[in-house]
PQR file with spaces between the fields and no chain letter, atoms N, CA, C, O and H, PARSE charges and radii, in Angstrom:
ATOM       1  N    UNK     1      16.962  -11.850  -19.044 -0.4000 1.5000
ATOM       2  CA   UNK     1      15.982  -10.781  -19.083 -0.0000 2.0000
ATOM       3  C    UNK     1      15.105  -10.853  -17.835  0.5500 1.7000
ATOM       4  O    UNK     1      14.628  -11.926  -17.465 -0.5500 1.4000
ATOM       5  N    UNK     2      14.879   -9.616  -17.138 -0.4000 1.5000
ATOM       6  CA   UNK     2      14.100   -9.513  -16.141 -0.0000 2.0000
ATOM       7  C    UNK     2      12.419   -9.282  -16.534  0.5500 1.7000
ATOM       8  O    UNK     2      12.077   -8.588  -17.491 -0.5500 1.4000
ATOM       9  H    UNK     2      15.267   -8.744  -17.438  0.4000 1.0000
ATOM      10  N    UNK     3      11.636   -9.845  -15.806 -0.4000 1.5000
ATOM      11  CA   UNK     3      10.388   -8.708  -15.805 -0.0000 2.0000
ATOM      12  C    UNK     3       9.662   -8.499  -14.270  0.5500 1.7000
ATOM      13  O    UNK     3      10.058   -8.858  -13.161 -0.5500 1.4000
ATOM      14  H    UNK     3      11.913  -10.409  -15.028  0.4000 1.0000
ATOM      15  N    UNK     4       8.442   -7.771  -14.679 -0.4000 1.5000
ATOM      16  CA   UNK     4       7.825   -6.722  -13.703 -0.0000 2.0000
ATOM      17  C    UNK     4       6.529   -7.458  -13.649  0.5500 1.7000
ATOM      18  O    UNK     4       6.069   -8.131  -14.571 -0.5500 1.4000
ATOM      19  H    UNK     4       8.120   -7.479  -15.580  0.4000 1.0000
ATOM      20  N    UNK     5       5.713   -7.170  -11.900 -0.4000 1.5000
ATOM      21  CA   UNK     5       4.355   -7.514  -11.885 -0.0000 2.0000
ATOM      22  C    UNK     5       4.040   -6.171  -11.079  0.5500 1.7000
ATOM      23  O    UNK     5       4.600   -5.829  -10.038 -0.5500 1.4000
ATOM      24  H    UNK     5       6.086   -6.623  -11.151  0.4000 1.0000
ATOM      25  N    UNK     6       3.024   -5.464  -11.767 -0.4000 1.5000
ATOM      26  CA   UNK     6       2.741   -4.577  -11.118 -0.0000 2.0000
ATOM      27  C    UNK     6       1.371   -5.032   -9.903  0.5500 1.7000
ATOM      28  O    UNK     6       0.550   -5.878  -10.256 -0.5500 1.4000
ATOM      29  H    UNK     6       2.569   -5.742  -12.613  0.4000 1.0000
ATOM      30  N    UNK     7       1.279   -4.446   -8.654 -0.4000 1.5000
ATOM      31  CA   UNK     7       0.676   -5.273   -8.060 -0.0000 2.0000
ATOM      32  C    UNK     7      -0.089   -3.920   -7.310  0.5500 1.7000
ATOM      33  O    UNK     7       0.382   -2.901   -6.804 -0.5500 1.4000
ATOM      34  H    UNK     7       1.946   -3.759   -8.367  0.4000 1.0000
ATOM      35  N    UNK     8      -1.952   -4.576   -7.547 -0.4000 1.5000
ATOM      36  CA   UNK     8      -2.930   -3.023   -7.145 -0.0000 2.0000
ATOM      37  C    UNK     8      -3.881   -4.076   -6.556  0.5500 1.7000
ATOM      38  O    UNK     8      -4.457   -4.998   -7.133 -0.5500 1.4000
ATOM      39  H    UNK     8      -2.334   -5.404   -7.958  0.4000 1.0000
ATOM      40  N    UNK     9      -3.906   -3.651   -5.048 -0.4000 1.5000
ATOM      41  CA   UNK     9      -4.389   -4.644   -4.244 -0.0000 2.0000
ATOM      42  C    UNK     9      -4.361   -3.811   -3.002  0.5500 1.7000
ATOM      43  O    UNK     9      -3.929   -2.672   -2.827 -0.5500 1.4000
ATOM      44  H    UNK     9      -3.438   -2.902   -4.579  0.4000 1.0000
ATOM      45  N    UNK    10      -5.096   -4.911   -1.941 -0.4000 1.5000
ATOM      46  CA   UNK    10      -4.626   -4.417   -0.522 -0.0000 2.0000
ATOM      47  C    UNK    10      -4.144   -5.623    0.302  0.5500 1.7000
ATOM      48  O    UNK    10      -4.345   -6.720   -0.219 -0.5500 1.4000
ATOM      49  H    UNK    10      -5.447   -5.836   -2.083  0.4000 1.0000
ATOM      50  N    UNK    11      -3.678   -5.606    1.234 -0.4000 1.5000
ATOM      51  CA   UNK    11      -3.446   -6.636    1.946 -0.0000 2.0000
ATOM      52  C    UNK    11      -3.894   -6.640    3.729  0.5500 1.7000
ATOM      53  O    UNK    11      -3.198   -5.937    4.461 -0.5500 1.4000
ATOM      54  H    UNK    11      -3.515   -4.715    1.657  0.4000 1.0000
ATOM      55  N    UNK    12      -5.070   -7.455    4.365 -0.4000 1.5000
ATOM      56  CA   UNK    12      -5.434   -7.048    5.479 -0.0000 2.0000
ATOM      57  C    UNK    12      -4.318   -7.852    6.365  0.5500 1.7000
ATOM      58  O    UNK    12      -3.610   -8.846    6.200 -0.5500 1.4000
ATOM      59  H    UNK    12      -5.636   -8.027    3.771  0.4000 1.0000
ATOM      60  N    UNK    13      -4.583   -6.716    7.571 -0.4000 1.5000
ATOM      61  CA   UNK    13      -3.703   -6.811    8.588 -0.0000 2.0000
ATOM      62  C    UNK    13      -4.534   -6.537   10.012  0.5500 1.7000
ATOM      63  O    UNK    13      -5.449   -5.722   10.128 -0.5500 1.4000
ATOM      64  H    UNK    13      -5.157   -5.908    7.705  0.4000 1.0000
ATOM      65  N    UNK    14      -4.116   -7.226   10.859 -0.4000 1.5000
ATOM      66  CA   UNK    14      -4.610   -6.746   12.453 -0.0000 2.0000
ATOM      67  C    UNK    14      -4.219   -5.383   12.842  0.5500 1.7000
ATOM      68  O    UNK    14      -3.133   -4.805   12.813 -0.5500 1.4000
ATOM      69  H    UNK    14      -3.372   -7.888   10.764  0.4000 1.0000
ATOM      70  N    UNK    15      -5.456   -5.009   13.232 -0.4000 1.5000
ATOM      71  CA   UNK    15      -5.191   -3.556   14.019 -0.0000 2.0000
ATOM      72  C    UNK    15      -3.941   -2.741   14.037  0.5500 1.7000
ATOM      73  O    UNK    15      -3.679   -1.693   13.447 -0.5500 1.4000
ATOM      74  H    UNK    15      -6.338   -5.479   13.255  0.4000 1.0000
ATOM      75  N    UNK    16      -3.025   -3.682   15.089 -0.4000 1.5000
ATOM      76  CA   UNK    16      -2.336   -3.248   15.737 -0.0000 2.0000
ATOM      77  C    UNK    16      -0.878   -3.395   15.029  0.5500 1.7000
ATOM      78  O    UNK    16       0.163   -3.458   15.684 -0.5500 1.4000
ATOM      79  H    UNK    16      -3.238   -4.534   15.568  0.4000 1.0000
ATOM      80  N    UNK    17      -0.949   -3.452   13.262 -0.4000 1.5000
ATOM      81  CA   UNK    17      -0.095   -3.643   12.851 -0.0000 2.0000
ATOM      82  C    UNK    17       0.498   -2.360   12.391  0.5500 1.7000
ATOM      83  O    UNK    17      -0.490   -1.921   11.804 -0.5500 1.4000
ATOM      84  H    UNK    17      -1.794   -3.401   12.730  0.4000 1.0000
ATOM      85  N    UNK    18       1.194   -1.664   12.277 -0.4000 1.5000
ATOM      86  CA   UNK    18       1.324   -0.432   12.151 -0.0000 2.0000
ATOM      87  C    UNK    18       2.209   -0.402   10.760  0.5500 1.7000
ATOM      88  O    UNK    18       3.080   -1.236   10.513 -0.5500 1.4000
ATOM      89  H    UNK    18       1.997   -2.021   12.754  0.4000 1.0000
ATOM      90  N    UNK    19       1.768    0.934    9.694 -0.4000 1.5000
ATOM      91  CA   UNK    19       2.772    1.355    8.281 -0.0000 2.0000
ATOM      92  C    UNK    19       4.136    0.709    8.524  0.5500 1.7000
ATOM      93  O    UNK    19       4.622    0.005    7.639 -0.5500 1.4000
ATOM      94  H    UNK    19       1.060    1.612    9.894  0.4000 1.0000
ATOM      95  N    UNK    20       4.829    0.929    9.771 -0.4000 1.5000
ATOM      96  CA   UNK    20       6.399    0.731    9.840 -0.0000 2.0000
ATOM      97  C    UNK    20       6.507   -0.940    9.856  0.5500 1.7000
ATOM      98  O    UNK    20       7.476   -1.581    9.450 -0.5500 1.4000
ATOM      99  H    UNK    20       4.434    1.501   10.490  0.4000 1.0000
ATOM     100  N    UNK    21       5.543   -1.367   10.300 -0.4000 1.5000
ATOM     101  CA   UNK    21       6.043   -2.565   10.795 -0.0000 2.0000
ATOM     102  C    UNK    21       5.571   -3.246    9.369  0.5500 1.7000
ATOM     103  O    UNK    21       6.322   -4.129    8.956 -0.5500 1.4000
ATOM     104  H    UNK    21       4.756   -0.846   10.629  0.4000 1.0000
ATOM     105  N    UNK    22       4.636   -2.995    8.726 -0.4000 1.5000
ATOM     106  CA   UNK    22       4.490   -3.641    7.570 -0.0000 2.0000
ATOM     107  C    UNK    22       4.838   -3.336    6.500  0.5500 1.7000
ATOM     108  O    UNK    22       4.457   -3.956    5.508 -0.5500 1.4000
ATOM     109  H    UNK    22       4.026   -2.278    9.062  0.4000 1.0000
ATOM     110  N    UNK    23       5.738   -2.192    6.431 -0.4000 1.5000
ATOM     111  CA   UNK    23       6.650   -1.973    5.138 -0.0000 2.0000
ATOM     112  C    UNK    23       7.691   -2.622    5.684  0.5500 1.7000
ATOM     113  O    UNK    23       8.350   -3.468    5.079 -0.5500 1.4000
ATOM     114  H    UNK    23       6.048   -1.687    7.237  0.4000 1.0000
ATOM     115  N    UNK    24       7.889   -2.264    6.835 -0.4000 1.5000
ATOM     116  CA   UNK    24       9.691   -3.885    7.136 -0.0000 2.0000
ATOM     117  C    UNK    24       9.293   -5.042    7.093  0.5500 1.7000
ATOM     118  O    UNK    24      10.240   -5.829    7.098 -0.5500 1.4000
ATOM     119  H    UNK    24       7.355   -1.577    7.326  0.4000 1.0000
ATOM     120  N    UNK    25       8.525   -5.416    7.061 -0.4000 1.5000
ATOM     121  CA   UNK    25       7.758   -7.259    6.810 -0.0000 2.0000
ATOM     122  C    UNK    25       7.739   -7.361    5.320  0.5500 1.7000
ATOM     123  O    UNK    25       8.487   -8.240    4.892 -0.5500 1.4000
ATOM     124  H    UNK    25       7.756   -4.777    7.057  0.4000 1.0000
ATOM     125  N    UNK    26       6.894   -6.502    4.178 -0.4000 1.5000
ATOM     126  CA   UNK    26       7.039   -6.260    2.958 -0.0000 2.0000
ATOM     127  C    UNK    26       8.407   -6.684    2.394  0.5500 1.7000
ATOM     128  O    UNK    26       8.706   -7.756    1.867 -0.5500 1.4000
ATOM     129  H    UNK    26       6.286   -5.789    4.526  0.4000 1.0000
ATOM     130  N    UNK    27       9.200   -5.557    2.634 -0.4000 1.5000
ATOM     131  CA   UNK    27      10.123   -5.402    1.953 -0.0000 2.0000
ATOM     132  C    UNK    27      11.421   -6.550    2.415  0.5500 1.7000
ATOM     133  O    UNK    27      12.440   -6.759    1.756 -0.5500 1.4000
ATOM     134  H    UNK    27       8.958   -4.686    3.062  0.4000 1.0000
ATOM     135  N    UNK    28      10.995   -7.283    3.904 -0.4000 1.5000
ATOM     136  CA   UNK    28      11.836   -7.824    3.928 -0.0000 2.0000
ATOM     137  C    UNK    28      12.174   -9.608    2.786  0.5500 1.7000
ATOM     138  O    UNK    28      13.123  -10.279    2.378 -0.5500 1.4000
ATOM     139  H    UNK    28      10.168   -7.113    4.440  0.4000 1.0000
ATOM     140  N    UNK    29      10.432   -9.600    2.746 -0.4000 1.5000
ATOM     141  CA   UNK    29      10.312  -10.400    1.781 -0.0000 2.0000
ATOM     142  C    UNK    29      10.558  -10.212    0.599  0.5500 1.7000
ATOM     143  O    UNK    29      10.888  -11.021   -0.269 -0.5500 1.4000
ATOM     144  H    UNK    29       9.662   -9.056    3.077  0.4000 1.0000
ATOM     145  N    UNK    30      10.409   -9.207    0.554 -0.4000 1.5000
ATOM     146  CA   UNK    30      11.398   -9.058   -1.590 -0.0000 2.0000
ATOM     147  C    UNK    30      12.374   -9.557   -1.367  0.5500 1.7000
ATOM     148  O    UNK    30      12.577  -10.675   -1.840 -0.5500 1.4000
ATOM     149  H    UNK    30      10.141   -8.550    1.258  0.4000 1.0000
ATOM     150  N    UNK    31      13.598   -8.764   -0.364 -0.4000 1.5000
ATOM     151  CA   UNK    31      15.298   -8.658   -0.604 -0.0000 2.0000
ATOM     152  C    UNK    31      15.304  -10.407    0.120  0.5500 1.7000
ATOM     153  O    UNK    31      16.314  -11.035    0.437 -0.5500 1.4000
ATOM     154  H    UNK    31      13.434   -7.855    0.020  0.4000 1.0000
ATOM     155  N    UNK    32      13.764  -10.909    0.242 -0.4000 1.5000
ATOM     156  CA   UNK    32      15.025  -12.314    1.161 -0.0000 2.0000
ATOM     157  C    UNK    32      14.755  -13.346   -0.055  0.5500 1.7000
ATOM     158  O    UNK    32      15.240  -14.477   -0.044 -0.5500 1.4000
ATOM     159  H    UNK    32      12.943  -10.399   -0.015  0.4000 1.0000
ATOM     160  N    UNK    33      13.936  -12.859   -1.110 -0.4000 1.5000
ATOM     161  CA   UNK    33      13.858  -13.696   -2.430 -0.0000 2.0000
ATOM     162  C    UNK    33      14.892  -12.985   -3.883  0.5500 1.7000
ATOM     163  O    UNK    33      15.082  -13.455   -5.004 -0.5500 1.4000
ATOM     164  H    UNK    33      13.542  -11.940   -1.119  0.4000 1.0000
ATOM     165  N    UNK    34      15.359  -11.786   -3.289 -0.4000 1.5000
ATOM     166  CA   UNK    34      16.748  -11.460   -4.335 -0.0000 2.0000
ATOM     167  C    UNK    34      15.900  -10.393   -4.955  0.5500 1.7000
ATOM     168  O    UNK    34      16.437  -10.062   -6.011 -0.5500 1.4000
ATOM     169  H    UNK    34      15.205  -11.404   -2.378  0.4000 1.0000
ATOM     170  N    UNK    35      14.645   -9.620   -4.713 -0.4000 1.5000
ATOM     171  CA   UNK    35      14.292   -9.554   -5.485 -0.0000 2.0000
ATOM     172  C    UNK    35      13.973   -7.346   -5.612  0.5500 1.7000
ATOM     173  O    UNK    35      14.908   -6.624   -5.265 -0.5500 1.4000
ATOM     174  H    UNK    35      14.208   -9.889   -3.855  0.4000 1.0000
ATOM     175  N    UNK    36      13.405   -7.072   -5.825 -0.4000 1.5000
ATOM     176  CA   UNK    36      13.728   -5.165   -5.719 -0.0000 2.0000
ATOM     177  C    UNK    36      11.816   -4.855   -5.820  0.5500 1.7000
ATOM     178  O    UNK    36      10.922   -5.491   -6.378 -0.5500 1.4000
ATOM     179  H    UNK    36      12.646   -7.659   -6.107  0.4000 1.0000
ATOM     180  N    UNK    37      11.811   -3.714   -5.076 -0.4000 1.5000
ATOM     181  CA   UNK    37      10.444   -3.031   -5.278 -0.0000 2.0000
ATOM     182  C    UNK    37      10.436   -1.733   -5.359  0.5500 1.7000
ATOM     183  O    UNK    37      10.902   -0.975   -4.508 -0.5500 1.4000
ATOM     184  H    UNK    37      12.538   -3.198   -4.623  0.4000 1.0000
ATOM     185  N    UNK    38       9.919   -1.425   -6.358 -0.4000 1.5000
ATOM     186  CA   UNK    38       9.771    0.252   -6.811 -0.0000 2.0000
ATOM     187  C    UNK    38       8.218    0.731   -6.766  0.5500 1.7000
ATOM     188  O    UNK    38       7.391    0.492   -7.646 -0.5500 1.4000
ATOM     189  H    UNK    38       9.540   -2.041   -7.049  0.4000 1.0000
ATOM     190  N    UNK    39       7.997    1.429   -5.608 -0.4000 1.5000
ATOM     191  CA   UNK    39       7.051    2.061   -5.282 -0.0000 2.0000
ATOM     192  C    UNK    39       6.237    2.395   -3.863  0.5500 1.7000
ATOM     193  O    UNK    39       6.843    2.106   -2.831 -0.5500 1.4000
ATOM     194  H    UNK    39       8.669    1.623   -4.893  0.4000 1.0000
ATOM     195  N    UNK    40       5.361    2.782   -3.781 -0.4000 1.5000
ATOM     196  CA   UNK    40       4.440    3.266   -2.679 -0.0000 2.0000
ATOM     197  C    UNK    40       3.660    2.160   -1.712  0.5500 1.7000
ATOM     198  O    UNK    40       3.243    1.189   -2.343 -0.5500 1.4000
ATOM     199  H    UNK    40       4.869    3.017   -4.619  0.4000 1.0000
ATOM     200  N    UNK    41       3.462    2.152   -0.641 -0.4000 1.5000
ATOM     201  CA   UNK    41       2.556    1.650    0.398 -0.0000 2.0000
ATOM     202  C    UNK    41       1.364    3.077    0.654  0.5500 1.7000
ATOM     203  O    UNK    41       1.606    4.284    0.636 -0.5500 1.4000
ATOM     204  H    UNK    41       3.801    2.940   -0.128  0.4000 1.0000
ATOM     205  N    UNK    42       0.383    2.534    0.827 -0.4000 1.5000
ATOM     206  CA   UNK    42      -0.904    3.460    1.155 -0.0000 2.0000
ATOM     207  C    UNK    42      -1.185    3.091    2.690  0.5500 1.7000
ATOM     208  O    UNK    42      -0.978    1.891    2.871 -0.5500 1.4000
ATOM     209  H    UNK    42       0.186    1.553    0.841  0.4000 1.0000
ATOM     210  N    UNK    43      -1.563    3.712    3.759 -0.4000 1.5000
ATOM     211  CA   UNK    43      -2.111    2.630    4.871 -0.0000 2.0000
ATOM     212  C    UNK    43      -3.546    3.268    4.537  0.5500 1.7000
ATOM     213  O    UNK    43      -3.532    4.493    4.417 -0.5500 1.4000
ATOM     214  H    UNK    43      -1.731    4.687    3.612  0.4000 1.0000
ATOM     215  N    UNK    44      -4.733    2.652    4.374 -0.4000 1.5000
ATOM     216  CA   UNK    44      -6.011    2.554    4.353 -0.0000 2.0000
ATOM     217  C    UNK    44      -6.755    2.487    6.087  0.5500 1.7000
ATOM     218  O    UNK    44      -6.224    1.744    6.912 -0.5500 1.4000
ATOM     219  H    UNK    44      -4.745    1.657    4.471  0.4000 1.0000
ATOM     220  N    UNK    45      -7.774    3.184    6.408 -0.4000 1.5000
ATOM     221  CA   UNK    45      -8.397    2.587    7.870 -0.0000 2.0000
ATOM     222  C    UNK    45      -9.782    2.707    7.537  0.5500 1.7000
ATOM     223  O    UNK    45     -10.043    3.885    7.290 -0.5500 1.4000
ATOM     224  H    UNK    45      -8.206    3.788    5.738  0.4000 1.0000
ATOM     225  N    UNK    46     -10.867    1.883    7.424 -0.4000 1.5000
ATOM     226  CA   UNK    46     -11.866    2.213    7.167 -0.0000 2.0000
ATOM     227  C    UNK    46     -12.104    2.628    5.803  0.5500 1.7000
ATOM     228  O    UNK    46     -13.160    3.249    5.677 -0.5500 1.4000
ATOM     229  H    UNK    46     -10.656    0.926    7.626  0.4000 1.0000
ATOM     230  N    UNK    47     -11.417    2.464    4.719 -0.4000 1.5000
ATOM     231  CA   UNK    47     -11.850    2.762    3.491 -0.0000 2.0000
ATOM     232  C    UNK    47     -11.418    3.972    3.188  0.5500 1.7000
ATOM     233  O    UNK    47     -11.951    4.570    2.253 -0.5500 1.4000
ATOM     234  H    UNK    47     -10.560    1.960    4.821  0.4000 1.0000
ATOM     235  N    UNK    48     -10.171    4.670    4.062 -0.4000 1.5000
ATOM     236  CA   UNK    48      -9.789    6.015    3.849 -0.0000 2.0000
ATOM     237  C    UNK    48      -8.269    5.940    3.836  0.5500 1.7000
ATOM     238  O    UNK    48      -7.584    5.406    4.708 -0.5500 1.4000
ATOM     239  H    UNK    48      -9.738    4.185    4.822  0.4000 1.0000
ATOM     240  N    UNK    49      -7.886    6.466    2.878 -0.4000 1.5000
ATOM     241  CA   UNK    49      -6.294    6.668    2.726 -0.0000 2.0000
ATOM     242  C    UNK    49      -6.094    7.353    4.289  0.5500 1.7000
ATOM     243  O    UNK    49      -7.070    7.898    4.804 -0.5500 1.4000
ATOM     244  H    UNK    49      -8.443    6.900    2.169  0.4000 1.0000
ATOM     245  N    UNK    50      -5.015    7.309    4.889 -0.4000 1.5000
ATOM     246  CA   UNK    50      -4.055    7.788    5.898 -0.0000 2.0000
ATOM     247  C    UNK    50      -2.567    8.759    5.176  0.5500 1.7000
ATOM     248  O    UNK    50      -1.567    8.534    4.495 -0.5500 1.4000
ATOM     249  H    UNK    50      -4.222    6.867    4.471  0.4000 1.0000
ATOM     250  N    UNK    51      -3.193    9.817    5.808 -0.4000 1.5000
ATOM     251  CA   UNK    51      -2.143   10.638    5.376 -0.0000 2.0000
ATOM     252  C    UNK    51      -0.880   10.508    6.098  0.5500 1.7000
ATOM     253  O    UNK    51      -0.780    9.623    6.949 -0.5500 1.4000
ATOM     254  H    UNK    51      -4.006   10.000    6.361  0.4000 1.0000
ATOM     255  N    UNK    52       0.198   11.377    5.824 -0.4000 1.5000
ATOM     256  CA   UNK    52       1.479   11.117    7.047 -0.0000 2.0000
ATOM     257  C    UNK    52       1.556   11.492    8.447  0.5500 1.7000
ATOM     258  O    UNK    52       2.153   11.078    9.441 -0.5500 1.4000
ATOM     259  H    UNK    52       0.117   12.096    5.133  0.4000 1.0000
ATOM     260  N    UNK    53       0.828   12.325    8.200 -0.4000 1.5000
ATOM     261  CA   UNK    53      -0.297   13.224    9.917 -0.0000 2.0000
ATOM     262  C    UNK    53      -0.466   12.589   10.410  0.5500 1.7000
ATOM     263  O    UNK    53      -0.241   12.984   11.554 -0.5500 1.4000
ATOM     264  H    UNK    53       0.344   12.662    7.393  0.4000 1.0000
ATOM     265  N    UNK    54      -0.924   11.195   10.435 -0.4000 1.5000
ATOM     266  CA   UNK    54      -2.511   10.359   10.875 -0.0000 2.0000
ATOM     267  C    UNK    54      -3.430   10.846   10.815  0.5500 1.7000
ATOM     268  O    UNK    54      -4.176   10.829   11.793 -0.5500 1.4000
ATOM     269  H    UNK    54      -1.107   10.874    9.505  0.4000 1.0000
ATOM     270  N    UNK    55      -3.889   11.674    9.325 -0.4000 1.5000
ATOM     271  CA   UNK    55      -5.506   12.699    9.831 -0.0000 2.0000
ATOM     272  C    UNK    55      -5.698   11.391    8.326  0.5500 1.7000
ATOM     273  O    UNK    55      -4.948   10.755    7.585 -0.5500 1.4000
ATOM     274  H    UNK    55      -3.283   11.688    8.530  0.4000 1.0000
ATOM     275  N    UNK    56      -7.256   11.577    8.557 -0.4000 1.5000
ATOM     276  CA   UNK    56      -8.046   10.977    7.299 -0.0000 2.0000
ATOM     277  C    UNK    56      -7.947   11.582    6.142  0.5500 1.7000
ATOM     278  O    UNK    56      -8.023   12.806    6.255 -0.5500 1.4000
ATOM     279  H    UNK    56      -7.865   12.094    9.159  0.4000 1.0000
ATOM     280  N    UNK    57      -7.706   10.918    4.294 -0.4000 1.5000
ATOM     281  CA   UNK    57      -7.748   11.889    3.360 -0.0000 2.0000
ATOM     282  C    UNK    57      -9.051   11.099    2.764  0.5500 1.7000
ATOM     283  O    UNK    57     -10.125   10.572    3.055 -0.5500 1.4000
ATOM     284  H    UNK    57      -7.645    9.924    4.203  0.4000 1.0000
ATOM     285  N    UNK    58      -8.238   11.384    1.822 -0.4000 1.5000
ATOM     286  CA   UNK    58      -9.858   10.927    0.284 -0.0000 2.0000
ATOM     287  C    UNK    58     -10.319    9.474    0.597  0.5500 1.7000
ATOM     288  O    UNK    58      -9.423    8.630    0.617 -0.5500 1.4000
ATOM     289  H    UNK    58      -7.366   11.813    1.585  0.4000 1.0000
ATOM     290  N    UNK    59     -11.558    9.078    0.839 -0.4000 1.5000
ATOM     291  CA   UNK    59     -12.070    7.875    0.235 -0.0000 2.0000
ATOM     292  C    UNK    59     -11.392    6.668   -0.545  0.5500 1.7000
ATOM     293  O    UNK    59     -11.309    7.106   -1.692 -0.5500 1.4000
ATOM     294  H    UNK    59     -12.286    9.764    0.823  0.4000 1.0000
ATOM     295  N    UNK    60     -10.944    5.580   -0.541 -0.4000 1.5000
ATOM     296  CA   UNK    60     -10.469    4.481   -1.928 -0.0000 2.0000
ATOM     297  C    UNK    60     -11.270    4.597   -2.891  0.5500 1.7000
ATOM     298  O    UNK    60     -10.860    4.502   -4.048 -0.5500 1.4000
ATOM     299  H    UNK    60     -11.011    5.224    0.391  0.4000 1.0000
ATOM     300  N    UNK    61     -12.962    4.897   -2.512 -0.4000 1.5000
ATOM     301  CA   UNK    61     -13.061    5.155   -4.028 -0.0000 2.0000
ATOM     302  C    UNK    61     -13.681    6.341   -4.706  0.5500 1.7000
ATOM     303  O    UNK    61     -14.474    6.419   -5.644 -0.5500 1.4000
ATOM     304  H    UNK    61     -13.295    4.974   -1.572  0.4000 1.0000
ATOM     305  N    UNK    62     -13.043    7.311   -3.902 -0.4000 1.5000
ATOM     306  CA   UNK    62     -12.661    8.315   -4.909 -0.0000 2.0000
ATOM     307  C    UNK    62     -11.925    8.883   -5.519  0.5500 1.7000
ATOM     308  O    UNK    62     -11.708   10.070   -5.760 -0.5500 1.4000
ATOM     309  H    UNK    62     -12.398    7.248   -3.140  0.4000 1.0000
ATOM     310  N    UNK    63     -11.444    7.799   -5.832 -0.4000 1.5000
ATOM     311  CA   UNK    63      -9.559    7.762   -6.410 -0.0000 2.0000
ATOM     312  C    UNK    63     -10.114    8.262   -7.999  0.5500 1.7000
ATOM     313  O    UNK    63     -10.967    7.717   -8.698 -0.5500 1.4000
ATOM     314  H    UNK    63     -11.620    6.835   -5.636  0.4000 1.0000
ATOM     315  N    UNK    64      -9.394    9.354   -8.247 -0.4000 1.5000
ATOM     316  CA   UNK    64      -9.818    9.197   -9.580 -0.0000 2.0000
ATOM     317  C    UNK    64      -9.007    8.110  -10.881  0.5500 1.7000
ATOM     318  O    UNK    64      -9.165    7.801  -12.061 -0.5500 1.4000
ATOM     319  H    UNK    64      -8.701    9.797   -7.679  0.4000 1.0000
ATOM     320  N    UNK    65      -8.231    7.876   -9.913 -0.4000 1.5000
ATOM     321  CA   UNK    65      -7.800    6.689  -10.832 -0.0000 2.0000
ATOM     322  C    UNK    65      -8.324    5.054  -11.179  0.5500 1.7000
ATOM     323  O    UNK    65      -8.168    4.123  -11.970 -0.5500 1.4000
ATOM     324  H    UNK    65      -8.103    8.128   -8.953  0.4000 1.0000
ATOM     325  N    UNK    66      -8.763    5.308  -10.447 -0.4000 1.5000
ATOM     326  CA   UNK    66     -10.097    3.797   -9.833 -0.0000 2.0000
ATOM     327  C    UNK    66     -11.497    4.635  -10.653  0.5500 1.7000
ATOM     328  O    UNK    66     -12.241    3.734  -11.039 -0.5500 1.4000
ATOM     329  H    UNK    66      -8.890    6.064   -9.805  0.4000 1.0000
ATOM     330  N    UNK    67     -11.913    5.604  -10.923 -0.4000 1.5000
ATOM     331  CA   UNK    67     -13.136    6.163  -10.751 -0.0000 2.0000
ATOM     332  C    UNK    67     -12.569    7.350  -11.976  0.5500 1.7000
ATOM     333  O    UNK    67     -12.074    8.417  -11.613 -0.5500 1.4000
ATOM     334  H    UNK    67     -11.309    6.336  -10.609  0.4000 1.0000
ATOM     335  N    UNK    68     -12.728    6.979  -13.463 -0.4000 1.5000
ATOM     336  CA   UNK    68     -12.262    7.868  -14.192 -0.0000 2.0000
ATOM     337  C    UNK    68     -13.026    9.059  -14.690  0.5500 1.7000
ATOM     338  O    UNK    68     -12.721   10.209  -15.005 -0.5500 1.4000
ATOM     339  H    UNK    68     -13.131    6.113  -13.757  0.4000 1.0000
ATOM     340  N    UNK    69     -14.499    8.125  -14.628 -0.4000 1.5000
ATOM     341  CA   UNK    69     -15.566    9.246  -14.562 -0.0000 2.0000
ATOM     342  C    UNK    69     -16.293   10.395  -14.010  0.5500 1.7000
ATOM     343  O    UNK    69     -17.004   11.272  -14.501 -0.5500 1.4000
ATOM     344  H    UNK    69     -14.747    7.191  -14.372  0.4000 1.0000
ATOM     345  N    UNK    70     -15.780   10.032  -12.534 -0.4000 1.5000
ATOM     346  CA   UNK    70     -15.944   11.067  -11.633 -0.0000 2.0000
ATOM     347  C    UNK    70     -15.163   12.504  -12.060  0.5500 1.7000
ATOM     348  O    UNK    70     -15.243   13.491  -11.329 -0.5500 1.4000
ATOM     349  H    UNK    70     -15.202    9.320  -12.135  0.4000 1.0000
């Protein structure tokens, strides 16, 4: 039997590390432990989601999922 860790976090990185280069660093560490990942990378700059543009979107915390009351 398998199981799952769902994982809601961030992970800091230098500047100059860029989405591409740290979803191939990520992921290379799953497949080099056997292992599978199902889901999303966010890149954050300043406390702001990064859209696919490179323009700024919503706040982290105005996630309404973080922030149910809002």
């Amino acid at each position: 039997m398998e199981k799952e860790f769902e994982i809601k976090g961030c992970v800091s990185v230098p500047k100059e590390v860029s989405h591409d280069l740290f979803y191939d660093k990520f992921i290379e560490f799953i497949e080099s432990n056997n292992w599978s990942f199902g889901g999303g990378i966010n890149e954050i700059i300043d406390g702001y989601y990064i859209n696919p543009d490179g323009t700024k979107g919503k706040h982290v915390l105005d996630d309404d999922d973080l922030n149910p009351d809002i």
